[in-house]
C-alpha positions in Angstrom: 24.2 87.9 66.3 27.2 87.5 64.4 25.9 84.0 62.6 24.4 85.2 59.3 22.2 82.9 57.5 22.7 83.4 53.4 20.6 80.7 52.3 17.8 82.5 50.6 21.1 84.3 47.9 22.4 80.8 47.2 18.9 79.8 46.3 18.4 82.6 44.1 21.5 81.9 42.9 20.7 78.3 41.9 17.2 79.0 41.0 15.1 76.4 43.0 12.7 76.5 45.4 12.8 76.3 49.4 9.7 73.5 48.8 12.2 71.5 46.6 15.0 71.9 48.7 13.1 70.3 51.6 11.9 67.7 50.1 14.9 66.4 48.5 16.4 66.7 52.3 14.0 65.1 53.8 12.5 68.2 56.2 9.6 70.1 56.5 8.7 73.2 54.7 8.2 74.7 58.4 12.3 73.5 59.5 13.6 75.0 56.6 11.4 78.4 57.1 13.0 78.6 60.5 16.5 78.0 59.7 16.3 80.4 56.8 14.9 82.9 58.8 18.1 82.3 61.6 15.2 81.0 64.2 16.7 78.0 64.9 20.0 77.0 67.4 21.3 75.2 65.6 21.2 72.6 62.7 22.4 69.2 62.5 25.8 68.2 60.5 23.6 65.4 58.5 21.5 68.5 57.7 23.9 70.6 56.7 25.6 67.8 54.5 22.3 67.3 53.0 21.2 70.9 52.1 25.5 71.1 50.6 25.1 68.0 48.7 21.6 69.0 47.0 23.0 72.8 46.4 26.4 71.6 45.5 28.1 74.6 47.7 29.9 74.8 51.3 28.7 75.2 54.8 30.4 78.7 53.9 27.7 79.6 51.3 25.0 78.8 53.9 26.0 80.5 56.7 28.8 83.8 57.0 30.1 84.8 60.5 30.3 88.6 60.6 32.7 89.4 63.8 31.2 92.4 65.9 33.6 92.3 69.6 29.7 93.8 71.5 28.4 90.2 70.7 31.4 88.4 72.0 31.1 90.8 74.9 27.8 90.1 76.0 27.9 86.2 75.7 31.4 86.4 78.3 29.0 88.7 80.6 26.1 86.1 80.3 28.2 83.0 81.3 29.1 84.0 84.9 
C-alpha cells in the first residue's frame, strides 16, 4: 500500500498519548488504534481536522504517500 500512516512519530514527537489524543477528538481509543495501525479505509476530513488541530501539524505529518508503480498496477488490473 503506498498510503503510509506516520502518526505514532508525530506523537512521539509531541509527547502525548494516543488516549489523550482521542479523547480531546472525540473517538474511541479502539478508532484511533485502527487508524494508527493503517486498518481503516479511510478517515473523515472532520477527523482529520480534528487530530491536525489538537497536534498542531498537517494532514502531511499524519499520513506520507510512498509511490511504488506494482501498487498502481494492481489496482488498474482490479477495476476491470
Amino acid at each position: 500500500m503506498p498510503i503510509r500512516i506516520t502518526f505514532d512519530a508525530l506523537l512521539a514527537r509531541k509527547g502525548m498519548k494516543a488516549k489523550h489524543v482521542a479523547a480531546l477528538i472525540g473517538v474511541s481509543e479502539t478508532q484511533l488504534s485502527l487508524f494508527r495501525s493503517g486498518k481503516v479505509r479511510g478517515i473523515r476530513f472532520s477527523t482529520l481536522a480534528k487530530l491536525c488541530a489538537v497536534l498542531e501539524c498537517q494532514p502531511g505529518d499524519l499520513v506520507v504517500y510512498d509511490a511504488d508503480p506494482l501498487d498502481l498496477q494492481a489496482a488498474d488490473d482490479g477495476d476491470d
